[in-house]
Backbone atoms as SQL, in Angstrom:
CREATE TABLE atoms (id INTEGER PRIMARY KEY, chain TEXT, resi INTEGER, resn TEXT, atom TEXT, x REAL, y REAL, z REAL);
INSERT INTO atoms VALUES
  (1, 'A', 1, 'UNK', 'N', -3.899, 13.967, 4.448),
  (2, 'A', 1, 'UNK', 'CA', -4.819, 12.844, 4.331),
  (3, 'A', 1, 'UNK', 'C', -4.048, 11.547, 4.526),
  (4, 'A', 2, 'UNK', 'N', -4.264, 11.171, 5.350),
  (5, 'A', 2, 'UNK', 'CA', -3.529, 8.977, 5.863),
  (6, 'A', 2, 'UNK', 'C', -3.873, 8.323, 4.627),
  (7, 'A', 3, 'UNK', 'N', -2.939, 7.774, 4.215),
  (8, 'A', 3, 'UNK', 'CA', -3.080, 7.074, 2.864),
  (9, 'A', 3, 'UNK', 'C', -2.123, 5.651, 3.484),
  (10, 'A', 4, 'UNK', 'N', -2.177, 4.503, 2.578),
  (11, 'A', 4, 'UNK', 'CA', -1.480, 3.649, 2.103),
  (12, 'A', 4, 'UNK', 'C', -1.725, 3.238, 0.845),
  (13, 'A', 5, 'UNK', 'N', -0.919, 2.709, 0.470),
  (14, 'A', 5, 'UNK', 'CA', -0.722, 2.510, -0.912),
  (15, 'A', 5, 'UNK', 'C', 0.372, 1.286, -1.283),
  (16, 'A', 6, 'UNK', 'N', -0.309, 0.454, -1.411),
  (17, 'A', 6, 'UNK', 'CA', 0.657, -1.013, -1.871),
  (18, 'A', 6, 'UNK', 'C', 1.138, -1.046, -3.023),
  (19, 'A', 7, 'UNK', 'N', 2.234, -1.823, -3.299),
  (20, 'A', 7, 'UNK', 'CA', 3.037, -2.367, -4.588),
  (21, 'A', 7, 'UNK', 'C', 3.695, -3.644, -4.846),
  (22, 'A', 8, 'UNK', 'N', 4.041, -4.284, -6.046),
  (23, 'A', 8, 'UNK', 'CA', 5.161, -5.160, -6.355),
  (24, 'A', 8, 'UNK', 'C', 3.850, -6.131, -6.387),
  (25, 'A', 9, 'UNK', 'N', 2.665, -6.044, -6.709),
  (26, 'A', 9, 'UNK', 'CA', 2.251, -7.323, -7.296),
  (27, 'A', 9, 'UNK', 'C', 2.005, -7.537, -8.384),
  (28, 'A', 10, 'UNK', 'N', 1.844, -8.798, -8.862),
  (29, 'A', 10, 'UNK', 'CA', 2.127, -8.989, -10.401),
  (30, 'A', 10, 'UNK', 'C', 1.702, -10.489, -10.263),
  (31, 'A', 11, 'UNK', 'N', 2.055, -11.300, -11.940),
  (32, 'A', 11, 'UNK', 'CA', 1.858, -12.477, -12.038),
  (33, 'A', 11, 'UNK', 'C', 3.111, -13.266, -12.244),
  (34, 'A', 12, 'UNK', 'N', 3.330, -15.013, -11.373),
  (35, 'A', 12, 'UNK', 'CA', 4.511, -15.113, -10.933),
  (36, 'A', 12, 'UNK', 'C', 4.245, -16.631, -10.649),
  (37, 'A', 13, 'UNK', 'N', 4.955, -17.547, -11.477),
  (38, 'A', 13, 'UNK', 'CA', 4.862, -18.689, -11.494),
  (39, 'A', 13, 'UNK', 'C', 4.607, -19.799, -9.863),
  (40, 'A', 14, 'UNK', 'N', 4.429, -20.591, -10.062),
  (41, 'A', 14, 'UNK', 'CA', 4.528, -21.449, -8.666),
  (42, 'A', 14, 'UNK', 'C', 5.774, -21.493, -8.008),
  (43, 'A', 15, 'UNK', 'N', 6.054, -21.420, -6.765),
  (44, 'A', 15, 'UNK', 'CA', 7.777, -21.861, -6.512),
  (45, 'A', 15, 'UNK', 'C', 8.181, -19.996, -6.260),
  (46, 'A', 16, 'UNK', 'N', 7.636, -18.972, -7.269),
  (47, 'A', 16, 'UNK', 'CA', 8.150, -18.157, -7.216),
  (48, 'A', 16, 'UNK', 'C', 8.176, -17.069, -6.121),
  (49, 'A', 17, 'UNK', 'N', 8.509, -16.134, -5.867),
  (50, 'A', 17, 'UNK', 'CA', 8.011, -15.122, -5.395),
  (51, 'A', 17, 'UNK', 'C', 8.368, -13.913, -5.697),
  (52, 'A', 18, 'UNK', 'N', 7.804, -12.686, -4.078),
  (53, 'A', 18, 'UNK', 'CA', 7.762, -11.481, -4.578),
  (54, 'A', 18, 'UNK', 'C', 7.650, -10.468, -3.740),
  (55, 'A', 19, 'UNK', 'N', 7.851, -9.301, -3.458),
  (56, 'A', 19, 'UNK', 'CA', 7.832, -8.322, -2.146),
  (57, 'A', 19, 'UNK', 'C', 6.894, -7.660, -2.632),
  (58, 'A', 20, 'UNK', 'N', 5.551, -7.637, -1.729),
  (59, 'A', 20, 'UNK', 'CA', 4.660, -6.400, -1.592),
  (60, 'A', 20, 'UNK', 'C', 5.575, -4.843, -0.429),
  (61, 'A', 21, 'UNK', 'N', 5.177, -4.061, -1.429),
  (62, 'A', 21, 'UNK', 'CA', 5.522, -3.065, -0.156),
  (63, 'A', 21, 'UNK', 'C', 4.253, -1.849, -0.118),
  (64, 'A', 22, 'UNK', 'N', 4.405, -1.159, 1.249),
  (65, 'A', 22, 'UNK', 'CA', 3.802, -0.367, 1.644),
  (66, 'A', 22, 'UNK', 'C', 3.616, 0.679, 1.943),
  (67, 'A', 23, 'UNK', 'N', 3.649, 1.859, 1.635),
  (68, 'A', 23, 'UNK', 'CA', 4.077, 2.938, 2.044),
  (69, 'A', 23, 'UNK', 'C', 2.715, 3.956, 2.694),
  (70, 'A', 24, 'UNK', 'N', 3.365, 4.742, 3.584),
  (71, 'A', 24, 'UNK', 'CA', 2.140, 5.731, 3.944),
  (72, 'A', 24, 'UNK', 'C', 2.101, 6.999, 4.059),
  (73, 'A', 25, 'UNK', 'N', 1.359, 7.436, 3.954),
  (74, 'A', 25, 'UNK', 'CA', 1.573, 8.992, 3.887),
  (75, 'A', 25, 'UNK', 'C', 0.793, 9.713, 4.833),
  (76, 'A', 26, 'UNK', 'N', 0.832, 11.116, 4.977),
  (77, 'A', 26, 'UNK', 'CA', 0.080, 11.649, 6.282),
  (78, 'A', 26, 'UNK', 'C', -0.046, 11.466, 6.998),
  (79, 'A', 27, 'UNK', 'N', 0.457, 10.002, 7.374),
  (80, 'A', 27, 'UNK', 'CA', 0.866, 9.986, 8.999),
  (81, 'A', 27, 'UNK', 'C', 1.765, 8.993, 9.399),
  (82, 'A', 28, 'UNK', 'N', 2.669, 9.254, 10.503),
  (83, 'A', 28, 'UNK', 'CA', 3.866, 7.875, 9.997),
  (84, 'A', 28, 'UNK', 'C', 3.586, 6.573, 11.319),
  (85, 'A', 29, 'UNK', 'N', 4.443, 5.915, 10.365),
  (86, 'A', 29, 'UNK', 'CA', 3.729, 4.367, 10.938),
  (87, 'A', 29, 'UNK', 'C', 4.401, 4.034, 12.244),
  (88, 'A', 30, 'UNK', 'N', 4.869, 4.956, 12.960),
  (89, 'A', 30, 'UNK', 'CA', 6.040, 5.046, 14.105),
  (90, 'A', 30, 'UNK', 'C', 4.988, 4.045, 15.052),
  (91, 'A', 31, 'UNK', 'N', 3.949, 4.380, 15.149),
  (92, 'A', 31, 'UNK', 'CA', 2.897, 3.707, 16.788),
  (93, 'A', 31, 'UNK', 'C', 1.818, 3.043, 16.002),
  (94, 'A', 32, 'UNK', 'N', 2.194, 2.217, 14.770),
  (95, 'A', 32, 'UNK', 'CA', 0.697, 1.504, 14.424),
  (96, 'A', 32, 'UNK', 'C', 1.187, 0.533, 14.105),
  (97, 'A', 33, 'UNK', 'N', 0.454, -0.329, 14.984),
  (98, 'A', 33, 'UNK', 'CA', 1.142, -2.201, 14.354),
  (99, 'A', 33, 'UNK', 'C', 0.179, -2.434, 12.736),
  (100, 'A', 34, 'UNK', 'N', 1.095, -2.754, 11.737),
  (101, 'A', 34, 'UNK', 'CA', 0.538, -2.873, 10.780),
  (102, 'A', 34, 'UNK', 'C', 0.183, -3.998, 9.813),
  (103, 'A', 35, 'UNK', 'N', -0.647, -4.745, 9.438),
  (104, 'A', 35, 'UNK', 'CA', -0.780, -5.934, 8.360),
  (105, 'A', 35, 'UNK', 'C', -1.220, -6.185, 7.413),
  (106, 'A', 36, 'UNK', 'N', -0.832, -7.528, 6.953),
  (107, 'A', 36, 'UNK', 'CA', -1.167, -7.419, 5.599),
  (108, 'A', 36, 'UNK', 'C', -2.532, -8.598, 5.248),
  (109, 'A', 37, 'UNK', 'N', -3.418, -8.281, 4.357),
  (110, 'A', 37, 'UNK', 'CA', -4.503, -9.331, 4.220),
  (111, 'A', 37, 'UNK', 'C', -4.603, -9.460, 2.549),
  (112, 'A', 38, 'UNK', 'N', -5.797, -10.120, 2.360),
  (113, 'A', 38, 'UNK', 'CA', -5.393, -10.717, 1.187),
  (114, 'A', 38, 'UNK', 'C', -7.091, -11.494, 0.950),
  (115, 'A', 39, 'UNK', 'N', -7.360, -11.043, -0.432),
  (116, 'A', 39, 'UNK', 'CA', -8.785, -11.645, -0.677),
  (117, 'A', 39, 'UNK', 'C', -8.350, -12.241, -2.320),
  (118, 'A', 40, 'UNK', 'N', -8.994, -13.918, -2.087),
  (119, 'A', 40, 'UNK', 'CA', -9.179, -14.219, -3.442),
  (120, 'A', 40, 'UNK', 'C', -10.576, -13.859, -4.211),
  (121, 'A', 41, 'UNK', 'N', -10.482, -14.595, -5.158),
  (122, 'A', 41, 'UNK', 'CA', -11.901, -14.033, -5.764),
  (123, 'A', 41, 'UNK', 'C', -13.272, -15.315, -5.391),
  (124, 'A', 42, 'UNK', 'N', -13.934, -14.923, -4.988),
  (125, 'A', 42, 'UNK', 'CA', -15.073, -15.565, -4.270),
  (126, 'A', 42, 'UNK', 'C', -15.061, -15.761, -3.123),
  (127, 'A', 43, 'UNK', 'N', -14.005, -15.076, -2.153),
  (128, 'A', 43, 'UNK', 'CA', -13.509, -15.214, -0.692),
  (129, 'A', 43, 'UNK', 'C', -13.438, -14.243, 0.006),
  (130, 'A', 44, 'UNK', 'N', -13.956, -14.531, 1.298),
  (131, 'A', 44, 'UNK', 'CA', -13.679, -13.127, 2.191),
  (132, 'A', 44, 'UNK', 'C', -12.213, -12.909, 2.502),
  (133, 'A', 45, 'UNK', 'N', -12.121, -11.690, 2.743),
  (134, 'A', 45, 'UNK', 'CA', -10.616, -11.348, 3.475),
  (135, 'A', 45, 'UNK', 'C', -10.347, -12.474, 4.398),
  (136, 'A', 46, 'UNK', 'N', -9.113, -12.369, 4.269),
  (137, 'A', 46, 'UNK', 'CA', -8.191, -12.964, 5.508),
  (138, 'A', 46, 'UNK', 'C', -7.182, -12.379, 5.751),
  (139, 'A', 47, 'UNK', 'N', -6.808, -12.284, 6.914),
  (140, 'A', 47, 'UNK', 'CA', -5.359, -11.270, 7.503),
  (141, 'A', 47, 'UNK', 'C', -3.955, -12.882, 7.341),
  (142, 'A', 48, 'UNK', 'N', -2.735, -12.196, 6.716),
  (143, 'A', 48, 'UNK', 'CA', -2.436, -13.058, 5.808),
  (144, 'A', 48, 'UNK', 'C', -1.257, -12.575, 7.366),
  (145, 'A', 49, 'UNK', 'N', -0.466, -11.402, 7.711),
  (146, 'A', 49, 'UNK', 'CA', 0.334, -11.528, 8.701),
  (147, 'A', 49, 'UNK', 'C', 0.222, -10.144, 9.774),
  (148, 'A', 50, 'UNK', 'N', 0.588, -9.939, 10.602),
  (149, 'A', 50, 'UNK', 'CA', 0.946, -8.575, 11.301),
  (150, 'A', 50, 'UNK', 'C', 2.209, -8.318, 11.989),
  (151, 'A', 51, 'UNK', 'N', 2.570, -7.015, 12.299),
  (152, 'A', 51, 'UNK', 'CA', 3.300, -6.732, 12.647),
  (153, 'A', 51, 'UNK', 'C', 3.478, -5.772, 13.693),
  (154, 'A', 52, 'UNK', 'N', 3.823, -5.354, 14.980),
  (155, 'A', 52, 'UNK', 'CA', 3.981, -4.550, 15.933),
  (156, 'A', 52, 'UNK', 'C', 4.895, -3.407, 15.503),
  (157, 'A', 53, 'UNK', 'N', 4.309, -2.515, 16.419),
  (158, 'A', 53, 'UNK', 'CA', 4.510, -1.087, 15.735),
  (159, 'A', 53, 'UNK', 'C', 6.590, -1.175, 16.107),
  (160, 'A', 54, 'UNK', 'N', 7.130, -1.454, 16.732),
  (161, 'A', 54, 'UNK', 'CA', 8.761, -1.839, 16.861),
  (162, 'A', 54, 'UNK', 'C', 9.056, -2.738, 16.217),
  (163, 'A', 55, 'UNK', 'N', 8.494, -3.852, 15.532),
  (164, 'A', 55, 'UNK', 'CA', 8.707, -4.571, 14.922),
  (165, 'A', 55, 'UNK', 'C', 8.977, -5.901, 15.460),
  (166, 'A', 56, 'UNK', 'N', 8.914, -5.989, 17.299),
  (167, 'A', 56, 'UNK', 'CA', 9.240, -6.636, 18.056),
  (168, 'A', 56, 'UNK', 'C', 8.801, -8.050, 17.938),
  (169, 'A', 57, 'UNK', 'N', 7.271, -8.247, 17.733),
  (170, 'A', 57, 'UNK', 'CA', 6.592, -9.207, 17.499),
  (171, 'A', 57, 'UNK', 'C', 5.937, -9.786, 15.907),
  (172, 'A', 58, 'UNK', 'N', 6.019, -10.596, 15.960),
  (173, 'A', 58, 'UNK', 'CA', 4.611, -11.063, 14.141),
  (174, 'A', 58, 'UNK', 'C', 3.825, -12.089, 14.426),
  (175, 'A', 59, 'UNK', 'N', 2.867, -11.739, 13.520),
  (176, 'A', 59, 'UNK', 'CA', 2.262, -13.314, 13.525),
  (177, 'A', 59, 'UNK', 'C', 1.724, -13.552, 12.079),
  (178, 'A', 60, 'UNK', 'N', 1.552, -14.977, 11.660),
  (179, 'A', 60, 'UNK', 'CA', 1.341, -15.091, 10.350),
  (180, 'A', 60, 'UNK', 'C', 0.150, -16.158, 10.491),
  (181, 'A', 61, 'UNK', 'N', -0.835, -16.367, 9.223),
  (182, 'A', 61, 'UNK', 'CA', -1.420, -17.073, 9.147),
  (183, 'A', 61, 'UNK', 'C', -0.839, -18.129, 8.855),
  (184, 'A', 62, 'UNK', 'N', -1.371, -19.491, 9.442),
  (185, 'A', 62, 'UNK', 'CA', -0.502, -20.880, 9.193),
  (186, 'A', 62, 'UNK', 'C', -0.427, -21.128, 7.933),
  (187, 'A', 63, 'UNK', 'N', -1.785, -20.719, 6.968),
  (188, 'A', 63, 'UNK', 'CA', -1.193, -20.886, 5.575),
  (189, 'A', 63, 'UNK', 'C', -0.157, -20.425, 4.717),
  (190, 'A', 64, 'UNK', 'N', 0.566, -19.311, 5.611),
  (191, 'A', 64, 'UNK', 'CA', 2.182, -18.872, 5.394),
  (192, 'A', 64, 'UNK', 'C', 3.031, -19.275, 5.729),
  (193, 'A', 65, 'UNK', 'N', 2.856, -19.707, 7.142),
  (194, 'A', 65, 'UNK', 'CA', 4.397, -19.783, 7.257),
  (195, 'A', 65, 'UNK', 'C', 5.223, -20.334, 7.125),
  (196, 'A', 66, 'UNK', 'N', 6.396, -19.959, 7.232),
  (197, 'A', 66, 'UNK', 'CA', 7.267, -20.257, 6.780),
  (198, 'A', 66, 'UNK', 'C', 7.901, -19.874, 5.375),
  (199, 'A', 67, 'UNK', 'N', 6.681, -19.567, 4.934),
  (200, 'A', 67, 'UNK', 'CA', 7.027, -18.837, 3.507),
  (201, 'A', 67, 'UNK', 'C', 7.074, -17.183, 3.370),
  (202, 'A', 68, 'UNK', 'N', 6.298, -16.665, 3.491),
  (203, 'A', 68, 'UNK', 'CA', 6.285, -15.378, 3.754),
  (204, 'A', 68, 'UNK', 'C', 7.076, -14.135, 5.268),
  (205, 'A', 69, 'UNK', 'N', 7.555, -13.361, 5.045),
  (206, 'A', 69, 'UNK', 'CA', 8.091, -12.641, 5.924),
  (207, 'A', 69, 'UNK', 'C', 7.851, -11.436, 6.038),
  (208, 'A', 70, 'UNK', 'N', 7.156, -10.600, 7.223),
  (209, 'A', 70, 'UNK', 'CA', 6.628, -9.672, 7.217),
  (210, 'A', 70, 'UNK', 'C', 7.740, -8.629, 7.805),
  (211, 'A', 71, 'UNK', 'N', 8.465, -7.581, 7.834),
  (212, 'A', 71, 'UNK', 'CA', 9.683, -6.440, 7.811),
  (213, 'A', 71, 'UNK', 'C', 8.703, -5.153, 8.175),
  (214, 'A', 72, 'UNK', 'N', 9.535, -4.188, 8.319),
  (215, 'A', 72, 'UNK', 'CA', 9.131, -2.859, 8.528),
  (216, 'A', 72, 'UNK', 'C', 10.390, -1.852, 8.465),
  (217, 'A', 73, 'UNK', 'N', 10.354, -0.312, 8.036),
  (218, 'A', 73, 'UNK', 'CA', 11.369, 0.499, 7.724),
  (219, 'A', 73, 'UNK', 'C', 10.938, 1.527, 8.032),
  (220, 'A', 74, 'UNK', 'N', 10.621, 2.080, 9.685),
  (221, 'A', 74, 'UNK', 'CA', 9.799, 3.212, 10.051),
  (222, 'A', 74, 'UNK', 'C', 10.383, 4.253, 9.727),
  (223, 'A', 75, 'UNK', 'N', 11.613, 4.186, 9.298),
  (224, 'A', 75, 'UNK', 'CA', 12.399, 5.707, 8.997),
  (225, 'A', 75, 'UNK', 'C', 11.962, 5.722, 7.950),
  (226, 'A', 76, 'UNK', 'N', 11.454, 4.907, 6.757),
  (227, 'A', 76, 'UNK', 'CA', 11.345, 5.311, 5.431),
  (228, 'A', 76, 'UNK', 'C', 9.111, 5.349, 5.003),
  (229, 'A', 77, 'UNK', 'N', 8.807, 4.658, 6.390),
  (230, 'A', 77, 'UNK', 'CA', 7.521, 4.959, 6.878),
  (231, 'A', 77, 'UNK', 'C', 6.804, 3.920, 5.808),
  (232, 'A', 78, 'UNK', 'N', 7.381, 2.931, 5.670),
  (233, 'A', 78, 'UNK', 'CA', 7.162, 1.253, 4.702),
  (234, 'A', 78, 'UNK', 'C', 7.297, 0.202, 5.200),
  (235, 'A', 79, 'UNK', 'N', 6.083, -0.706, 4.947),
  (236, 'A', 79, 'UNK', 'CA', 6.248, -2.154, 5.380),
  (237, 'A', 79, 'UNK', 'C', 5.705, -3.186, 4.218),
  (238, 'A', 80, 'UNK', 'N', 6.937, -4.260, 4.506),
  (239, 'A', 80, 'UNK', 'CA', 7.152, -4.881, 3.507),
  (240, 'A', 80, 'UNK', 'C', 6.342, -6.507, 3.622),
  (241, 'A', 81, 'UNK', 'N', 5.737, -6.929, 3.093),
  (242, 'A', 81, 'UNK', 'CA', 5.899, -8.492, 2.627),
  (243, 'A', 81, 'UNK', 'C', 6.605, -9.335, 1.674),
  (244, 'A', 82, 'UNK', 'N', 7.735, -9.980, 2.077),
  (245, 'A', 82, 'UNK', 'CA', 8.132, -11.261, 1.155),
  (246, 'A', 82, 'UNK', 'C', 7.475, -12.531, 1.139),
  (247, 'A', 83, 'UNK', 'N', 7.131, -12.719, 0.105),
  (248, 'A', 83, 'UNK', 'CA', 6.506, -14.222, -0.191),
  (249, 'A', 83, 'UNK', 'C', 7.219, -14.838, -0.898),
  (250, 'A', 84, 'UNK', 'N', 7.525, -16.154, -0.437),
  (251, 'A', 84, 'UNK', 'CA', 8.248, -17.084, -1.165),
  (252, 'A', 84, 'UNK', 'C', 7.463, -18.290, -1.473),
  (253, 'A', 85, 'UNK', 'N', 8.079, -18.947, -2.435),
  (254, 'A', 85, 'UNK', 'CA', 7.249, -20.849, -2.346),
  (255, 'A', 85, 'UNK', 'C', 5.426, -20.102, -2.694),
  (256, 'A', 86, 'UNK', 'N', 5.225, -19.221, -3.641),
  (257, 'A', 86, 'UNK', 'CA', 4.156, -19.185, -3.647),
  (258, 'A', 86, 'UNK', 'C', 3.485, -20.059, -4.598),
  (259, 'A', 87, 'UNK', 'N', 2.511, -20.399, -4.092),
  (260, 'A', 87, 'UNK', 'CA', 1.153, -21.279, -4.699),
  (261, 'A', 87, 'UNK', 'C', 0.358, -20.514, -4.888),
  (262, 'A', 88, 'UNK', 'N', -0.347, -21.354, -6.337),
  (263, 'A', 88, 'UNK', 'CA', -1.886, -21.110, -6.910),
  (264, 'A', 88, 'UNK', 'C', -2.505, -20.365, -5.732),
  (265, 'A', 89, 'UNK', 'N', -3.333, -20.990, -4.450),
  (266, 'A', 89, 'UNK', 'CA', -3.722, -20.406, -3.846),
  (267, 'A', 89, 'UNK', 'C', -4.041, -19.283, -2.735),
  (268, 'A', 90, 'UNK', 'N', -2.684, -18.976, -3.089),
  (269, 'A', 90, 'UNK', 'CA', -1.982, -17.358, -2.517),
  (270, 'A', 90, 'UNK', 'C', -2.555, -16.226, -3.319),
  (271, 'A', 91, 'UNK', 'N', -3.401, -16.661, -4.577),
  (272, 'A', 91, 'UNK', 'CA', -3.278, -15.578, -5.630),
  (273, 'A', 91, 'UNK', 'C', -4.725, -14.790, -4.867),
  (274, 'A', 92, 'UNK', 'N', -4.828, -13.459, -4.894),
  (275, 'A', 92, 'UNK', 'CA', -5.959, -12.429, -4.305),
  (276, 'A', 92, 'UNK', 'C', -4.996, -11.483, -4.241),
  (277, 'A', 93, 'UNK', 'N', -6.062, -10.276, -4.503),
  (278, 'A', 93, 'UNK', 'CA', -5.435, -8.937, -4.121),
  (279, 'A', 93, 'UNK', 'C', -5.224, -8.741, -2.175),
  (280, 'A', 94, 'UNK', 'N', -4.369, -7.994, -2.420),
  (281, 'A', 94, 'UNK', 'CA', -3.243, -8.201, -1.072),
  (282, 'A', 94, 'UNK', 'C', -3.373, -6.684, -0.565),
  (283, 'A', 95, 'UNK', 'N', -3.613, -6.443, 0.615),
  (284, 'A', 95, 'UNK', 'CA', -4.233, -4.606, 0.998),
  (285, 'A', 95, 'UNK', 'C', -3.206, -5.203, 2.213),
  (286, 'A', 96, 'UNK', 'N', -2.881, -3.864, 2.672),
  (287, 'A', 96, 'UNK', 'CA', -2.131, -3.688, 3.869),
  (288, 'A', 96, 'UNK', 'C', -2.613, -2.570, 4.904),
  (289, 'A', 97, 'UNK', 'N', -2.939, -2.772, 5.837),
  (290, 'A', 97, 'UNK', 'CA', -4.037, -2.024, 7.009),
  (291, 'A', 97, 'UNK', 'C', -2.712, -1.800, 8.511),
  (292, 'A', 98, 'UNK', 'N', -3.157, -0.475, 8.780),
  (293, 'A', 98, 'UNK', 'CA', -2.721, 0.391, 10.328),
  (294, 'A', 98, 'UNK', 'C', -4.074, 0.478, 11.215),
  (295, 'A', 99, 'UNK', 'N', -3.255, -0.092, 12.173),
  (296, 'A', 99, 'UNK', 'CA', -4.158, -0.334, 13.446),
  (297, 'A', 99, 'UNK', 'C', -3.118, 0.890, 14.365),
  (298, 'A', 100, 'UNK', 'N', -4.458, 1.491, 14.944),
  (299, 'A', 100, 'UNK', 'CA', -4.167, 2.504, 15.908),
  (300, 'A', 100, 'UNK', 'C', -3.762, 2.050, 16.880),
  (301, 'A', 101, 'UNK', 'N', -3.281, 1.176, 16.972),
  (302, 'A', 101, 'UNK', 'CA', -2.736, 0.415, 18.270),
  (303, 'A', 101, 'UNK', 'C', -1.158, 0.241, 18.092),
  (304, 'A', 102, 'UNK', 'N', -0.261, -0.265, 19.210),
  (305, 'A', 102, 'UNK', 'CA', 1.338, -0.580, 18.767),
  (306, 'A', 102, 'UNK', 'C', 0.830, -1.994, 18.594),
  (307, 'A', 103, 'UNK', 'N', 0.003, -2.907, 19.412),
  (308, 'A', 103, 'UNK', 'CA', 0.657, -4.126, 18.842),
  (309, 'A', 103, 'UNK', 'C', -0.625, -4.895, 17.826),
  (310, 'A', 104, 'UNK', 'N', -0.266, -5.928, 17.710),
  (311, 'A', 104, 'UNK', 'CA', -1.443, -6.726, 16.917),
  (312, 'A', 104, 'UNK', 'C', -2.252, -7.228, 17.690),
  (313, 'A', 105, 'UNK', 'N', -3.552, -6.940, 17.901),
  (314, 'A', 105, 'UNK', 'CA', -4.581, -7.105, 18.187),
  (315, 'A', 105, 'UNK', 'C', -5.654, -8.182, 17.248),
  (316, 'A', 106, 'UNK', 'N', -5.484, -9.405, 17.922),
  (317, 'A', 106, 'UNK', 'CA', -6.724, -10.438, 17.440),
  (318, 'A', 106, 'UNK', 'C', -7.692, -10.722, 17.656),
  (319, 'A', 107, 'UNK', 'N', -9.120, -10.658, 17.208),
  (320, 'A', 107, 'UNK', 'CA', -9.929, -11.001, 17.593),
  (321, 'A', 107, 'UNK', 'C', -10.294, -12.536, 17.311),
  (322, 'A', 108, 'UNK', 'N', -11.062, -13.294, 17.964),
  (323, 'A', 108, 'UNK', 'CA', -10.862, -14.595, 17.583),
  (324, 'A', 108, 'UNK', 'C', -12.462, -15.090, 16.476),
  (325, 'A', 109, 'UNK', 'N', -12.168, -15.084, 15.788),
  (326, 'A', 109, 'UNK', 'CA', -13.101, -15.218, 14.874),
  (327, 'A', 109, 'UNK', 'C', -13.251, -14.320, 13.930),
  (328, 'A', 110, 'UNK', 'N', -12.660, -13.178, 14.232),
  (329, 'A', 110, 'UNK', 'CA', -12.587, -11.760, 13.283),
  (330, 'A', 110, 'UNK', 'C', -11.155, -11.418, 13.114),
  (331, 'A', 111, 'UNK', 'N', -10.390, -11.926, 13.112),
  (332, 'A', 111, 'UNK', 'CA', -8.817, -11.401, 12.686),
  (333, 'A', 111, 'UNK', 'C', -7.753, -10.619, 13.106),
  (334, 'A', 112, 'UNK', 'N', -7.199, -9.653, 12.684),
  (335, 'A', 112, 'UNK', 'CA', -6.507, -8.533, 13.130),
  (336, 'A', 112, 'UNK', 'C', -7.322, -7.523, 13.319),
  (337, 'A', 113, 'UNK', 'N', -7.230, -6.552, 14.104),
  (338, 'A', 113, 'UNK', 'CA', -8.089, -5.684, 14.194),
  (339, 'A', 113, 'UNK', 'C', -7.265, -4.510, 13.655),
  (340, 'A', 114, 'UNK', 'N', -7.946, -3.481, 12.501),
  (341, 'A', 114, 'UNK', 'CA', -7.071, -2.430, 11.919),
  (342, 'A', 114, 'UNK', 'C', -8.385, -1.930, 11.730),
  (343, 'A', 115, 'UNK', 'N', -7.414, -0.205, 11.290),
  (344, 'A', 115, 'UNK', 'CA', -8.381, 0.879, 10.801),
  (345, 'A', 115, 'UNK', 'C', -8.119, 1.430, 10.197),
  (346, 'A', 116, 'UNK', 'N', -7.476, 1.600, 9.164),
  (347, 'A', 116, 'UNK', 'CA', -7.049, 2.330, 7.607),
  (348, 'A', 116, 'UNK', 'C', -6.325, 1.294, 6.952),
  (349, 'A', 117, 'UNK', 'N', -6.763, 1.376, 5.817),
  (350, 'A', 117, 'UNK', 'CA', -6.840, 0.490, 4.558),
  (351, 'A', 117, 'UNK', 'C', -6.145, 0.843, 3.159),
  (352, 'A', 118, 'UNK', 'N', -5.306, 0.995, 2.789),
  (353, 'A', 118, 'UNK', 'CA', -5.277, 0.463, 1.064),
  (354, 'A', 118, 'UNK', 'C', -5.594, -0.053, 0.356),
  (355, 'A', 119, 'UNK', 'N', -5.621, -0.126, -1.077),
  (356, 'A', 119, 'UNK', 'CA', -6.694, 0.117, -1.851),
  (357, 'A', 119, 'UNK', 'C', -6.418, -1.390, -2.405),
  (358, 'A', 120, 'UNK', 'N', -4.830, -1.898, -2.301),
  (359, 'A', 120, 'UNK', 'CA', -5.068, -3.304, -2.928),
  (360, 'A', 120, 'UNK', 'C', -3.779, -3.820, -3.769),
  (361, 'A', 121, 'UNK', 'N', -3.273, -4.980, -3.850),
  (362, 'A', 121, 'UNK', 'CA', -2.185, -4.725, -5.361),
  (363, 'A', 121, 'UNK', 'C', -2.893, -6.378, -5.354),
  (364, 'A', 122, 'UNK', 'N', -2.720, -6.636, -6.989),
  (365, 'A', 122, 'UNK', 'CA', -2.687, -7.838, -7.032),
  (366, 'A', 122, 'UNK', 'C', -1.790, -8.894, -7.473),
  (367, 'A', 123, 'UNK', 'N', -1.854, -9.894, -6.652),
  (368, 'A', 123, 'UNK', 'CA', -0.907, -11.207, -7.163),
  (369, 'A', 123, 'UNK', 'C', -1.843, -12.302, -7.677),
  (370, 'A', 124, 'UNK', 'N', -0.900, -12.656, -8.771),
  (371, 'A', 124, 'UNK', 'CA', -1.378, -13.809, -9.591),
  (372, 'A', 124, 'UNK', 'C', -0.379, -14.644, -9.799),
  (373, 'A', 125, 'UNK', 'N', -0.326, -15.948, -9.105),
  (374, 'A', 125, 'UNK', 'CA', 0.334, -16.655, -9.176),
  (375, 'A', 125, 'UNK', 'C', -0.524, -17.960, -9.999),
  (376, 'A', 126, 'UNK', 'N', 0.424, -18.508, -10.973),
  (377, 'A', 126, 'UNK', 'CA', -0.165, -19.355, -11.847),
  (378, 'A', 126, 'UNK', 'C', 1.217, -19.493, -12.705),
  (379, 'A', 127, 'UNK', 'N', 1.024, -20.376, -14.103),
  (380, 'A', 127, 'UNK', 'CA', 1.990, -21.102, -14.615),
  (381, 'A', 127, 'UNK', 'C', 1.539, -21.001, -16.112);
């Protein structure tokens, strides 16, 4: 059964940060560009970064960058987010999605395009 399954969120002052990671199971992440999104509470998703299945390419939402860094470890079949300099409004649970595709695929008005999902971790950033 294709699973993901996120970790490392928690609650974490302003300024601070923190590594989400990702792991998958039943099928490995060798040919799926993969990303990460992120819903606050009263907000729709937003795709927060992605990543190409080599790791060749990323892209981040402008409300990251520079702060956050999206990685990958296909031998260990995990992909990572670092967030740094996080703010109040970073805080939402954070899911990480495989797209059957190698690279990142955008739609313009609809986001990254993916098709398997995890279930969620949450960050709470506050003081």
């Amino acid at each position: 059964q294709l699973q993901l399954v996120e970790s490392g969120g928690g609650l974490v002052q302003p300024g601070g940060s923190l590594r989400l990671s990702c792991v998958a199971s039943g099928f490995t992440l060798d040919y799926y560009a993969i990303g990460w999104f992120r819903q606050a509470p009263g907000k729709e998703r937003e795709g927060v970064s992605c990543i190409s299945s080599d790791a060749g390419s990323t892209d981040y939402a402008d409300s990251v960058k520079g702060r956050f860094t999206i990685s990958r470890d296909n031998a260990r079949n995990m992909v990572y987010l670092q967030m740094n300099s996080l703010k109040p409004e970073d805080t939402g649970v954070y899911y990480c999605a495989a797209a059957a595709q190698t690279t990142c695929v955008i739609i313009p008005g609809h986001g990254y395009v993916m098709h398997y999902w995890g279930k969620g971790t949450l960050v709470t950033v506050s003081s």
